[in-house]
Every structure is written in C-alpha cells, then in structure tokens.
C-alpha positions as CSV (number, residue, x, y, z in Angstrom):
1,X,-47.3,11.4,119.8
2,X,-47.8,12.4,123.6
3,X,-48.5,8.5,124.3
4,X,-45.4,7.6,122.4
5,X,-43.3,10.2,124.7
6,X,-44.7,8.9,128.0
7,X,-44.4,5.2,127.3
8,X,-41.1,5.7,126.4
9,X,-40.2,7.8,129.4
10,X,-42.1,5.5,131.6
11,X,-39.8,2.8,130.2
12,X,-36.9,4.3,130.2
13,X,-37.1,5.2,134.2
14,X,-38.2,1.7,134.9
15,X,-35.5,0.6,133.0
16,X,-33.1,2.8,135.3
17,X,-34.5,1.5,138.2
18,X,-34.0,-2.2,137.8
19,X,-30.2,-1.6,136.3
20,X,-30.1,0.6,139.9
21,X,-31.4,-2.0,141.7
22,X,-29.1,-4.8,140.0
23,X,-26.0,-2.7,140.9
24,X,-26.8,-2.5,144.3
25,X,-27.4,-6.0,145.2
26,X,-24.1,-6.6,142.7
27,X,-22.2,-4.7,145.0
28,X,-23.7,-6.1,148.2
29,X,-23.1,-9.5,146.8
30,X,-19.6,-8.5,146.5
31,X,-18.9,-7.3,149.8
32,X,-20.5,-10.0,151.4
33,X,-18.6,-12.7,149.8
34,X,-15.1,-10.3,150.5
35,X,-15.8,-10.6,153.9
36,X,-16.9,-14.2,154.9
37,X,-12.8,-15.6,154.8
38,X,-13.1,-19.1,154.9
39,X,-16.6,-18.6,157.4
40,X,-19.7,-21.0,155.5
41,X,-22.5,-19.2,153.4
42,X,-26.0,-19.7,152.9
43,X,-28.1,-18.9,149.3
44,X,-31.1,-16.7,150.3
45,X,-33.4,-16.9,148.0
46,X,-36.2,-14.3,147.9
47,X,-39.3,-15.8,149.1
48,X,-41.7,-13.5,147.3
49,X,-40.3,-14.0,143.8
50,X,-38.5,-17.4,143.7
51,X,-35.6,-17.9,141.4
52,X,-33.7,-19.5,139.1
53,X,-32.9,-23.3,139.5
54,X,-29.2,-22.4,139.7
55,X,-29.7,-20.3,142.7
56,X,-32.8,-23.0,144.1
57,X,-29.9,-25.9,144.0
58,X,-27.8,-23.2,145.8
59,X,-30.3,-22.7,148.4
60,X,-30.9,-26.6,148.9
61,X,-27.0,-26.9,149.5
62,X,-26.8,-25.1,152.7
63,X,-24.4,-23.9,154.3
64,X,-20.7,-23.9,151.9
65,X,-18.2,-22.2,151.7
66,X,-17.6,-20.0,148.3
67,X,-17.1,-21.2,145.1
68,X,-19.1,-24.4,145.8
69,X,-22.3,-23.3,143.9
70,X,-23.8,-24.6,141.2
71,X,-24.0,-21.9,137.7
72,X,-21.8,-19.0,137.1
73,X,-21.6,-16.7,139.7
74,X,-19.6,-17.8,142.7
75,X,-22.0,-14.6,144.8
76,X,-25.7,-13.4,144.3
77,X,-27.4,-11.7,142.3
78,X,-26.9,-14.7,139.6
79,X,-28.2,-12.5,136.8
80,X,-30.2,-9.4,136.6
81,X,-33.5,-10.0,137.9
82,X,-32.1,-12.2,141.1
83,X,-32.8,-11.3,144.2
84,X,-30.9,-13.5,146.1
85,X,-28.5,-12.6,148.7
86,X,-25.4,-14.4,151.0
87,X,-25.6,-14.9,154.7
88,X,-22.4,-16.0,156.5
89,X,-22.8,-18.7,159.4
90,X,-21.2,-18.9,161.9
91,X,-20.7,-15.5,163.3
C-alpha cells in the first residue's frame, strides 16, 4: 500500500510539473506573438528533444510572419510536450 501511495504521489507531482511547465511556455508563446506587429518570426525548435513534424516544417520555413505555419497553432508550444519557442527578426 505504501508503494501504491508514493507512485501515485510521484505521479501526480510530475504530472503538475509538466501541465506548469506547458502553461508557462503557453503564455510566453502568447506574448511573443502579441508583440512581433507585422515584424518576421522564426520556429525554434528545441535542439535537445526535437519535435513534431508540424513545428520541423515550421522551423525549415524561416523567417514569416504569423499565421503562416503549418498545423494548428498559429504560436509555440504546438501541443503539450513542445518546446518550441518564437524569435522575432528584425529587431
């Protein structure tokens, strides 16, 4: 029973963490694509973990303005898991 308790606690808090971590880049992803007007964006994708082929195609597309990428999200992260992030160019 103790074993039962602590996986489920540790899965739980891990569980926390990620949906933390999602809302964060969420929300940067947000306010980076608020503030880049009509300014070009590049798709970063994490180099570490890779990514979706959505957000890879992004990437390969360079610099564009929003609401030129491919999938369904016009701003990183794609979907939870992605750690991708905007950069504006140009400034």
């Amino acid at each position: 029973l103790d074993l039962v308790r602590t996986l489920s606690r540790e899965m739980r808090n891990k569980r926390v963490a990620l949906a933390a971590e999602h809302s964060v880049l969420a929300a940067f992803g947000a306010g980076a694509a608020a503030v880049t007007g009509d300014d070009p964006v590049e798709w970063l994708v994490d180099p570490s973990t890779g990514c979706s082929a959505d957000c890879e195609a992004n990437r390969l597309a360079g610099p564009t303005r929003l609401g030129s990428f491919a999938g369904p999200s016009n701003y990183p992260p794609a979907f939870a898991g992605c750690r991708c992030l905007l950069r504006q160019v140009g400034r």
